[in-house]
N, C-alpha and C positions, 0 to 999 in steps of 0.2 A: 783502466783503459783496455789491459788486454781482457777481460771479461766483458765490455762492452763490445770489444772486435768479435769476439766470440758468439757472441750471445744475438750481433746483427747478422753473422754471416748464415746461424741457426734459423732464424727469420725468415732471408730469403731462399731457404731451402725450406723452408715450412710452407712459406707462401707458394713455390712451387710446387709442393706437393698437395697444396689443397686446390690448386689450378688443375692441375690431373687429376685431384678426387675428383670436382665439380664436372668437371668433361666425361670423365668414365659413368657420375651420377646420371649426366644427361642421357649419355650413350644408352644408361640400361632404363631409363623411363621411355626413349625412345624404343629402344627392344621391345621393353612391358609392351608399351601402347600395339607395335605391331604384330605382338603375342596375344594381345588382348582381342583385335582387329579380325587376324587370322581365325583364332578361339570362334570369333562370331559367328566368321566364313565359314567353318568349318561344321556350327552346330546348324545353323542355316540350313547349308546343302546336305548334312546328314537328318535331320527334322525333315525336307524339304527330298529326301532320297526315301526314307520310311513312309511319309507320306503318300506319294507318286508307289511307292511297292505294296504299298496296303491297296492303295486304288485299283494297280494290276490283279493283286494276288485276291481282291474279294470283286471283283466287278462293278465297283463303286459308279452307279449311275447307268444301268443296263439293266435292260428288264430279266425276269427270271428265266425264261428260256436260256437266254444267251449263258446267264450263269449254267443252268444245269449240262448245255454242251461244253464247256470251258472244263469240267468237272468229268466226261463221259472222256475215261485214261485213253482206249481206244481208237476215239474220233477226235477230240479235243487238242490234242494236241500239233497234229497239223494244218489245223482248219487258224490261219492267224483273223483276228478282227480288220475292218477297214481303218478303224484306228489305229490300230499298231502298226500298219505297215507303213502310214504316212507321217512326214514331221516336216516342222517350215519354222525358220525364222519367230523370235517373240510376238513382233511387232506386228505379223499377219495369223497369229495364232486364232484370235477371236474370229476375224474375219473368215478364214478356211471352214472352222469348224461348225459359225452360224451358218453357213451356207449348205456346209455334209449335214447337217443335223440330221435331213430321212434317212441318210442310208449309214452312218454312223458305226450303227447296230449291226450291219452286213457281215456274215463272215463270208471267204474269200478260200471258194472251193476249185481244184482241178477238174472234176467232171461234175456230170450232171447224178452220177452212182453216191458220189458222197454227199451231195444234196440230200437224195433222196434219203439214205442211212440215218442221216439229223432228223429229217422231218418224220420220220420212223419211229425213234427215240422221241420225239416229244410227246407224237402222238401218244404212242405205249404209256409213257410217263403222266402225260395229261400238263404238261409243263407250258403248254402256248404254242405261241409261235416263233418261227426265226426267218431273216432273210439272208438269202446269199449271193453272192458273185461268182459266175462259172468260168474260169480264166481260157476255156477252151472255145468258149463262146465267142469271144473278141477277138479270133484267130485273123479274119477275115475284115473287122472296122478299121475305118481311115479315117481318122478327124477331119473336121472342118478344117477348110484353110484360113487362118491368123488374119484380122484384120488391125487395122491400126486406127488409133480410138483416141483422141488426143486427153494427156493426163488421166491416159489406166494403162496399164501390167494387164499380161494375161496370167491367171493365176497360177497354170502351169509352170510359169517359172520361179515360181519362192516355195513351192513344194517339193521335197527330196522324198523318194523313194528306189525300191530295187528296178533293174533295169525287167526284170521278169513282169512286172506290173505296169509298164509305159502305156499298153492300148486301154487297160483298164483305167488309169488316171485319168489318160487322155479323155475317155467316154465321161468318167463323170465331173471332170472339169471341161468340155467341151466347151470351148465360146463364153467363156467364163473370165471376165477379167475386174480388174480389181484397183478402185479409184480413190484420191486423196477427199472427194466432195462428192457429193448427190447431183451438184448440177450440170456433169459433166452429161453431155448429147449422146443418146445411142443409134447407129446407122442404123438408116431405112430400112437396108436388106440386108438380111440373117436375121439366125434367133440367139446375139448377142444376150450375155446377161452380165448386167454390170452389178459390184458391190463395193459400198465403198468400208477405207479400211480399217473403220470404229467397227464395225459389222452391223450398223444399227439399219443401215436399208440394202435391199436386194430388187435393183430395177429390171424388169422382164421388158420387153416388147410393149407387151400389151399389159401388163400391171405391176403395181411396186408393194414390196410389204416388207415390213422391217418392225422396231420397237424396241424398249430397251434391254440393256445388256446386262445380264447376272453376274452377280462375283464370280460364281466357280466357271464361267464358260471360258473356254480358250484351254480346260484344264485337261480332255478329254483324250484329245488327237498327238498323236508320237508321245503318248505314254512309255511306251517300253524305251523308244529309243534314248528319251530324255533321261532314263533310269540309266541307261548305258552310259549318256552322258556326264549325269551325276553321282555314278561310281568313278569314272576317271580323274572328276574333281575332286571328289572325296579325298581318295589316295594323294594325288598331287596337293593337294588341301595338308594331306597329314605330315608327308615330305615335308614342306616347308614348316608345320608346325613343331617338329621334331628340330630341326637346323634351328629354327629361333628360340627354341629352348635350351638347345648347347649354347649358342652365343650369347643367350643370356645369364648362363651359367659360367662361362669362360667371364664373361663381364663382371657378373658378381664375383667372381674369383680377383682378377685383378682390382678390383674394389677391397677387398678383404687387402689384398697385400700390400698396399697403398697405406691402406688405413695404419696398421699392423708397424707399418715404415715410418710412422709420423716420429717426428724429431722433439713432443710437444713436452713430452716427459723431459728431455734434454734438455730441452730451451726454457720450459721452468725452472728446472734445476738454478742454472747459470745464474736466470736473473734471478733466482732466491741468493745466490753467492754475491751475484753484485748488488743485490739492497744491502745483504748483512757488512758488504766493505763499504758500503757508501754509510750505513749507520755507524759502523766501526770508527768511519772518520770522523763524520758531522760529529759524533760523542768524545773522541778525542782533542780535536778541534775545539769544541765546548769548555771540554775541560781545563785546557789552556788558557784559554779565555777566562775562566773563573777562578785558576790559579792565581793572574795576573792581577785580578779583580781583587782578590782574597791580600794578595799580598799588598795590593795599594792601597787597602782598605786598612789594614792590621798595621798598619806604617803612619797613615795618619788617626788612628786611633790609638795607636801610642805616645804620637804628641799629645792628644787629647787627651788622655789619662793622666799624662805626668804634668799637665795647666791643671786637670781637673784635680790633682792630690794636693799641689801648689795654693787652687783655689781654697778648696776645703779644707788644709790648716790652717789659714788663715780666720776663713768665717768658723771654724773651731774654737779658733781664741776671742774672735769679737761672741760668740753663741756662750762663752763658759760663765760669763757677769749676766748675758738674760738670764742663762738657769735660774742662777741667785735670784735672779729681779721675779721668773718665775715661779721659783717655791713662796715668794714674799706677797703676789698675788691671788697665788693655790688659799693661801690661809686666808687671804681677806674674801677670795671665793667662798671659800667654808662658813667663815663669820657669815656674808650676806647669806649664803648656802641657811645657816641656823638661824638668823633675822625674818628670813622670808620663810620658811616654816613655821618659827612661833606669829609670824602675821596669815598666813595661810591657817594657823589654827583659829586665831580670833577670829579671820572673817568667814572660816565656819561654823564657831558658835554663833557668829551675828548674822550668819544664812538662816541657823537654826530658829534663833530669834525669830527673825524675819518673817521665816515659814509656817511659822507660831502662831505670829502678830496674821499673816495673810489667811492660816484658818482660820481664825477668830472672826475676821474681818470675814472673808466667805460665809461661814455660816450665818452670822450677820447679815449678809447679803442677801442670801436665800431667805432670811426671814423677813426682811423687807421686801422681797419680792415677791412671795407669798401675802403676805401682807398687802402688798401694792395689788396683788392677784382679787384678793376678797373685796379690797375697796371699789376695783373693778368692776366686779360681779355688785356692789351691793350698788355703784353707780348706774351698772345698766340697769338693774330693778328701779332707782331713781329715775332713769329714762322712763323706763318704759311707763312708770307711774307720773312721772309730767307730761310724757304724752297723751294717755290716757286724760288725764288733767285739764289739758291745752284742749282733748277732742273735748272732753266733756265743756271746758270754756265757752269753742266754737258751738257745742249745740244751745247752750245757755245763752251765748248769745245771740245767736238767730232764735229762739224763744224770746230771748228782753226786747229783740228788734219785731219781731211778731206781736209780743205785747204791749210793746210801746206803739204799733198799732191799732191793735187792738181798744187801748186806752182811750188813743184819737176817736175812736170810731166811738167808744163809750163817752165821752168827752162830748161829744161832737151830739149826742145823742140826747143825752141827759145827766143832772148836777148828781140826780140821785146815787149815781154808780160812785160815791164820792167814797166810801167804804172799801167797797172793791178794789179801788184805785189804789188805797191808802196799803191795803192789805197786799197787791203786787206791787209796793214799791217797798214792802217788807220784804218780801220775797227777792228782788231782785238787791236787797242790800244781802242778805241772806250769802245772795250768789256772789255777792262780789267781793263779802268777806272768806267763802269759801276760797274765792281765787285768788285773797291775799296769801291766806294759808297754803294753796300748791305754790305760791312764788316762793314766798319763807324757804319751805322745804326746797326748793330747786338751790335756790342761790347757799343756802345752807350746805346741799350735798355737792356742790360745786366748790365753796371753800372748803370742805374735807379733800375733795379732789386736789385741787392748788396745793394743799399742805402735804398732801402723798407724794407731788411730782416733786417738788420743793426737796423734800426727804430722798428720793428715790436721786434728785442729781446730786444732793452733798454728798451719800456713799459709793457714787460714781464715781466723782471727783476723789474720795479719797480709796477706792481701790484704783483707778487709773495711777493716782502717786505712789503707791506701793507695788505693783506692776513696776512703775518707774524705776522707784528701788529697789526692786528684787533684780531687775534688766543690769542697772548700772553695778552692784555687787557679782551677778553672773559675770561682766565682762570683767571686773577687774579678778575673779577668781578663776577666768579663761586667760587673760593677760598672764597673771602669775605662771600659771600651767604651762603655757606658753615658753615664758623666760625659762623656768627650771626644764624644759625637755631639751632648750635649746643647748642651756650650759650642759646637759646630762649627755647629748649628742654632741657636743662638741669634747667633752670630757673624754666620750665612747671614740668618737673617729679622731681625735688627733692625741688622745695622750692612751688608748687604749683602756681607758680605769673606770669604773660602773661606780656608781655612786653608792651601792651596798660597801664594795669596797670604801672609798672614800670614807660612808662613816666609822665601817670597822678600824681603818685608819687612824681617824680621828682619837679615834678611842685608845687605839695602841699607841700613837705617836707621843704619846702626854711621857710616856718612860722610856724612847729611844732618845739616845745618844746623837751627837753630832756626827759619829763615825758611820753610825748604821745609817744617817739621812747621807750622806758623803753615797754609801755603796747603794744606798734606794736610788739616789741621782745616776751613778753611772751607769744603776741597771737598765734606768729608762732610755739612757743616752746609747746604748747596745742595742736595744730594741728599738727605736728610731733607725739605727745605723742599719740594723737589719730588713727593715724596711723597705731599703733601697729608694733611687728615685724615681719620682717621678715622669709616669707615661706619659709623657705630650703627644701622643695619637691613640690615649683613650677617648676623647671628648670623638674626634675625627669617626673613630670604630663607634663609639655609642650612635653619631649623628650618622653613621651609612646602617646601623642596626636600626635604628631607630624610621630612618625611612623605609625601611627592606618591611618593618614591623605594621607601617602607616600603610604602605603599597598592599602589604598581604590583607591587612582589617578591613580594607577601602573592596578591596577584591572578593574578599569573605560576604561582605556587608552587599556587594554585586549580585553574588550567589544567592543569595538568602531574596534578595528581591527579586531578581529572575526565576528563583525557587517559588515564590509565594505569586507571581505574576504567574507562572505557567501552572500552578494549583488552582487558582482560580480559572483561567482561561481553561483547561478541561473541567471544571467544575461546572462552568458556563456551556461549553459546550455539549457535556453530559446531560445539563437542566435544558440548552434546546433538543438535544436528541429525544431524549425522554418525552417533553409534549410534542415535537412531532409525529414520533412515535403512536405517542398513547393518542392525539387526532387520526392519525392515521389506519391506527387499528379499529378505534371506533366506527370511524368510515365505512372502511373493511367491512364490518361488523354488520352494519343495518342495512348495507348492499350484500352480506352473504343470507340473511332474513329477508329480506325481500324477495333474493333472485329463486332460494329455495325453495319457498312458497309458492312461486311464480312457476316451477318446474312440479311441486308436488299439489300439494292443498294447502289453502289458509290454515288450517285445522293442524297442520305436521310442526311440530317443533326444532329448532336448531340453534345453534348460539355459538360464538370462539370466547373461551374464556383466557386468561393469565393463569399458569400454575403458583406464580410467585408477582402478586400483584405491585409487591415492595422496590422489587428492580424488575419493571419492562423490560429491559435491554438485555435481560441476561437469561428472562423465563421464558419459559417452553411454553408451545399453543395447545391449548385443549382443545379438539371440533366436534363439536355434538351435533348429530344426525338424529331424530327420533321422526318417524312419518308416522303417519297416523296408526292407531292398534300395534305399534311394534313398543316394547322399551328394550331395545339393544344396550348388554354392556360394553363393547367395542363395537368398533367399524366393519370388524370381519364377519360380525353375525349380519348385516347387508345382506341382500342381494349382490348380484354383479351389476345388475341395472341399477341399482340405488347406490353404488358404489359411484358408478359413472355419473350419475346427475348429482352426487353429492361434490363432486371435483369438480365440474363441470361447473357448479353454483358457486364454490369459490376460485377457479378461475376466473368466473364476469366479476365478483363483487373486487376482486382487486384490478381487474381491468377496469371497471369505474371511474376508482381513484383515479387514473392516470389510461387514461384510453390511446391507446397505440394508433398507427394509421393502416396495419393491416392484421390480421392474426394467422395461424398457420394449426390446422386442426389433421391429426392422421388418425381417419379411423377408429377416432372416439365412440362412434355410434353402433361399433361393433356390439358392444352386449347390451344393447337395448332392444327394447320388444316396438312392436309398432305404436303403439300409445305415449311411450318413452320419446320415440322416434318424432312423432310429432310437436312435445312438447319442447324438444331440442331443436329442430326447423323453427318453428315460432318464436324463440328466446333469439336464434340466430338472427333471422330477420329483422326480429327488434331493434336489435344492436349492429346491421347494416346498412344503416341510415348513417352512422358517424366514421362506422369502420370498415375494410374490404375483408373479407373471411375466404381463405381458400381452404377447401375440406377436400380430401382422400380418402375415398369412400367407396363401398359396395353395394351398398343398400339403397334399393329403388324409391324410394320414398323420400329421399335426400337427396338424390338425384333429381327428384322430380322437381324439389322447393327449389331448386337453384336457376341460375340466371343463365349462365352459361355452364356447358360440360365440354374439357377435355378429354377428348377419350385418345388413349397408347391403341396401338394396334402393331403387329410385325407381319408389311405383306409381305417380305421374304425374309431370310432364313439371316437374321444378325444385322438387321434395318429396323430402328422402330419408328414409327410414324405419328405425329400428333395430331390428331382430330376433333375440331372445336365443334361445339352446334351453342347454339345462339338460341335459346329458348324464349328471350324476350322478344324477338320478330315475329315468334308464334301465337302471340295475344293479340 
C-alpha cells in the first residue's frame, strides 16, 4: 500500500509534467510556424528588395539613352527620372503609371544648360534620344481649378512626392482624376481626363483608349522610394526574426529541462517494486494454499495406504492357493502348448499334402484346358466346314429346286428325257447322301464337344473342392496361429515370459526341485509387486492422445487436399494463361505482319518469335525486322526511320488486339523522311475510324493529314495561349 501511495503520487506529478511538456510543445510549433511565417516575410521582401535594386541599378525597362545618361558620373547623377521621384499607394500603382507611360522616361532637370549637356552626350555618343522636365520652367504654372466629378479622386491626391516638384506634378497630372468604373460622366467643360482604377481605360473629352493590363506594369513608378521602403522592412523583418529565434530557443530550453525532470525513470522504478511485492505475495499466498492442500491430501492418503496394506494382505492370502491353481494351469498350458504343435505339425504335412494334390490337379487343369483349347480350335474348323457344307446344301438346293424344274419343263416336254431324268435323280441322291455325310460329321463334332464340356465341369467341380479345402485347412491353421499369439501375448503382457523361455523351461523343470519352483514362484510374485498398480487414467490419456492424434490426421489429411486443390488450381490457371497467352501472341503476331507490310512492302519480311517455345510465360520475344535488300543481324543495324516504323508496327498490331478509345503519340514522326511521313499519316487515318489519336508534332506534313491543330503560342512574356484551327471546315 505504501508503494502504491507512492507510486500514484509519482503519477500525478508525471502527468503534470507532461501537461507542461505538451503546452511548451505547442508554444514552440507555434514559435516554429511564426519563425517559419516571418522566414517567408523576410525572404519575400529581400527577393522582392534585390529584385526592385537590380531594376534601379540596370534600368530595367528604359530605353538605352536613358541607361547611358544614368551611367555619365558627371551628369547622371542629379538629373533624378520621373519615376523616381514619384510613388502612390499599391492599389493605384497601375493606374498612375498607365497613364505616365509617355513621359515616364523623362529626366527631371533644373535648367535648360543641363538639358542641353544630356542632349550633347547622346548626340556625341550616338546613344538616341532622351526627354526632360525643366523645373524652372513651371516657375510661373497655375493648375486648373479642381472640379468635382461624382465617384473620381483627382489623382493628385494618392501621389506623394518632394514638395520641390508640386508645379511639376500638378502639370502632368492636371485634370486628371481617377475612378472605380468607366461609366462615370465627364463635365462638359474642361479638359478633364478621367481613369479608371484597373488602369485599363483613359477617357479624354473627345476620345477613350485603354486595353489590357501587363504583369510587370505598376512595377516602374516609386522604384527608389519602394527600395527605401523595403530596406526599412527588411531590417525590421530581421529584428523580429532574431527575437523569435531566441524565444524559440529559451522554448526549446525549457523543453529540454522538462523533459530532463520527468519522474518516469522513478515511477517505473516503484511500480517494478510493487509488482515484485504483489508477486512476492500472490506466490507466498499460493504457497500456503498448497501447503494446506499438500497436508490434507498426505492425511487422507494415509488412511488410504493403511486400508490399502489391510486390503492387500488380505487378497495375498486368498492370491497364494491361485498361485498353486496357477502353476497347475501353466502345465496343462504347456501340455495343450505341445498338443497344438504336434497338430500344427500334421496340419502342415497335410497342407503339404494338399498342395501336392492341388499341383497335380493344376497341371491337370492346364492340360484339360489346353485340351479343351484344341477341341475348340478343331470345333471352329468343324464350323466353318458345316457352314461351308450348309452353303454348299443351300446352292445344291436351289440347283435340285432349279432342276426339279427343269425336269417339269422336260417332263412336260417330252417322255424321251426319260434318261436324263433318271440320271438327275442320280445326281440329286448323290447330293443328298453327301448332306447326310456333312450332318454325320456335325452331330459327330458336337458330341466331342458335349464330352469336352462334360470333362471340362467335372475338374471344375473338383478343383472348386480343393480350393474348398485348401480355404477350410488355411483357416484352421490361421485359427491355431491365432490362439498360440494370443496365449504367447498373454504369456508376454501379464506373466512377462516368452515362450522361448517357457520351452527352455520345460526342458529344465523335469530336474528342479519343489524348493527352486517355491523361489521361481516368489520371484514372479516380486515382479508382479514391482510392477505396481494400476493407472486408471491411462485409458483417459490414451482417449485425449488419441483424439489430439485423430484432430492432427484429420487436419494433416486438410492440408494435403487444400495442398493438391491449390496445385491444381494454379495448374489450371497456368494452362489458361498459357493459351491466352499463346492466342494472344499469335494475334499480336499476324497484326505485326500485316501492319509491317502495310508501312513497308509486301515483299519485306518480319515475324515475333518465342526464344523458349516450352514455357510462353516465362520466354523472351524475339522481333525480326528484315525490309526488302537488308538482312540485319540486330535491330540497331536499322535505320532511324526503320527503327521508328518497325515500333510503330507493333504498337498497332497489339493495339488490334485490344483497341483503346484514344492514343497519345509525342513526336514519333521525328526521324522519319517524308515517304516514311506518309506512310505513317495513312496507317494513322486507317485506325481513326475506331480510335481518337492525338500526335505532338513538328513536321508539316502531319500537320497537314490532321483534323484539327492546337497550336501554343506565348503573346506575352510567361502566358501561353492555346490556338485551335479546325481544318475540316476547310474542305
Amino acid at each position: 500500500e505504501k508503494k502504491d501511495a507512492e507510486f500514484e503520487g509519482l503519477r500525478a506529478k508525471e502527468a503534470d509534467l507532461k501537461t507542461r511538456i505538451e503546452q511548451t510543445q505547442k508554444t514552440i510549433e507555434v514559435i516554429r510556424e511564426e519563425l517559419s511565417t516571418t522566414n517567408r516575410k523576410l525572404d519575400a521582401r529581400q527577393n522582392e528588395y534585390n529584385l526592385t535594386k537590380s531594376l534601379v541599378d540596370n534600368l530595367e525597362g528604359f530605353p538605352e539613352a536613358i541607361k547611358f545618361l544614368k551611367k555619365q558620373s558627371k551628369w547622371g547623377k542629379n538629373a533624378p527620372l520621373l519615376s523616381d521621384i514619384l510613388t502612390c499607394p499599391e492599389e493605384y500603382r497601375v493606374t498612375i503609371e498607365n497613364y505616365l507611360e509617355p513621359v515616364m522616361n523623362y529626366y527631371i532637370v533644373d535648367t535648360e544648360a543641363q538639358a542641353f549637356e544630356a542632349i550633347n552626350l547622346l548626340s556625341d555618343a550616338a546613344k538616341g534620344k532622351a526627354h526632360f522636365f525643366i523645373l524652372d520652367s513651371f516657375q510661373n504654372f497655375k493648375p486648373a481649378a479642381s472640379q468635382i466629378i461624382k465617384d473620381a479622386i483627382p489623382s493628385t491626391q494618392v501621389v506623394e512626392f518632394e514638395p520641390k516638384y508640386r508645379k511639376l506634378v500638378q502639370y502632368i497630372l492636371d485634370n486628371v482624376y481617377i475612378s472605380s468604373n468607366h461609366h462615370t460622366d465627364l463635365p462638359e467643360e474642361g479638359d478633364a481626363i478621367l481613369i479608371t482604377q484597373n488602369g485599363k481605360v483613359i477617357r479624354r473629352q473627345y476620345s477613350i483608349s485603354g486595353g489590357s493590363v501587363g504583369l510587370f506594369e505598376g512595377k516602374r513608378i516609386g522604384r527608389a522610394k519602394n527600395l527605401e521602403k523595403l530596406s526599412t522592412e527588411i531590417k525590421q523583418l530581421s529584428a523580429k526574426l532574431e527575437e523569435v529565434k531566441q524565444n524559440l530557443a529559451d522554448s526549446q530550453s525549457d523543453l529540454e529541462q522538462l523533459k530532463s525532470s520527468s519522474h518516469q525513470e522513478t515511477l517505473e522504478a516503484v511500480r517494478q517494486e510493487a509488482k515484485l511485492l504483489n508477486e512476492e505475495y500472490i506466490s507466498v499466498k499460493t504457497k500456503k494454499e498448497q501447503y494446506y492442500d499438500l497436508l490434507s491430501t498426505n492425511t487422507s492418503r494415509k488412511e488410504d495406504i493403511q486400508e490399502r496394506i489391510v486390503v492387500l494382505q488380505e487378497e495375498l492370502e486368498e492370491i497364494r492357493p491361485l498361485t498353486e491353481d496357477g502353476q497347475s494351469q501353466l502345465t496343462t498350458i504347456e501340455e495343450d502348448y505341445k498338443q497344438a504343435s504336434t497338430e500344427l505339425s500334421t496340419y502342415n504335412e497335410l497342407l503339404s499334402e494338399k498342395s501336392n494334390t492341388f499341383n497335380q490337379e493344376n497341371i491337370l487343369f492346364h492340360q484339360q484346358e489346353n485340351k479343351a483349347g484344341s477341341i475348340a480350335q478343331e470345333i471352329s474348323f468343324k464350323q466353318t466346314t458345316f457352314e461351308s457344307s450348309k452353303e454348299r446344301i443351300e446352292k445344291n438346293s436351289a440347283e435340285l429346286k432349279k432342276t426339279d424344274d427343269e425336269v417339269k419343263q422336260l417332263v412336260s416336254k417330252a417322255e424321251t428325257n426319260d434318261e436324263d431324268l433318271v440320271a438327275m435323280y442320280d445326281e440329286k441322291e448323290s447330293i443328298e447322301k453327301g448332306v447326310n455325310e456333312a450332318e454325320k460329321e456335325y452331330y459327330a463334332g458336337r458330341g466331342v464337344i458335349d464330352e469336352a464340356e462334360k470333362s471340362e465341369r467335372d475338374i471344375q467341380r473338383l478343383r472348386e473342392n480343393a480350393d474348398a479345402l485348401l480355404m477350410e485347412l488355411q483357416n484352421q491353421i490361421t485359427e491355431s496361429k491365432l490362439q498360440f499369439n494370443s496365449v504367447q501375448e498373454r504369456l508376454s503382457v501379464e506373466f512377462n515370459i516368452k515362450v522361448e523361455d517357457l520351452e527352455q523351461t520345460a526342458e529344465d523343470q523335469s530336474d528342479l526341485d519343489e524348493e527352486a519352483l517355491k523361489e521361481r514362484v516368489e520371484k514372479h510374485k516380486n515382479r508382479l509387486e514391482s510392477m505396481g498398480p494400476i493407472n486408471p487414467m491411462a485409458m483417459e490419456a490414451f482417449e485425449e492422445i488419441k483424439e489430439r492424434y485423430d484432430f492432427i490426421i484429420k487436419e494433416k489429411d486438410d492440408l494435403i487436399t487444400a495442398k493438391e486443390s491449390l496445385l491444381s488450381t494454379i495448374g489450371e490457371i497456368d494452362e489458361v494463361a498459357k493459351t491466352t497467352f499463346i492466342e494472344a501472341f499469335e494475334n499480336i503476331k499476324a497484326n505485326f505482319i500485316k501492319v509491317f507490310r502495310s508501312l513497308f512492302t509486301d515483299e519485306d519480311d518480319c515475324d515475333l518469335s518465342l526464344s523458349n517455345p516450352d514455357d510462353p510465360l516465362e520466354s523472351s520475344i524475339d522481333i525480326i525486322a528484315k525490309p526488302k535488300g537488308k538482312r540485319p543481324l540486330s535491330i540497331n543495324q536499322l535505320s532511324g526511320g526503320e527503327k521508328t516504323l518497325t515500333a510503330t508496327s507493333l504498337l498497332f498490331a497489339i493495339y488490334l488486339l485490344k483497341p483503346a478509345p484514344f492514343c497519345i503519340f509525342d513526336e514519333v514522326d521525328a526521324p522519319l523522311d517524308d515517304a516514311n511521313i506518309d506512310k505513317f499519316n495513312n496507317i494513322i487515318k486507317t485506325f481513326s475510324t475506331d480510335s481518337q489519336f492525338i500526335i505532338v508534332t513538328h513536321n508539316k506534313r502531319t500537320m497537314a493529314s490532321t483534323d484539327i491543330i492546337y497550336g501554343i503560342t506565348m503573346v506575352e512574356q510567361g502566358v501561353s495561349r492555346v490556338v485551335p484551327v479546325d481544318l475540316r471546315e476547310l474542305v
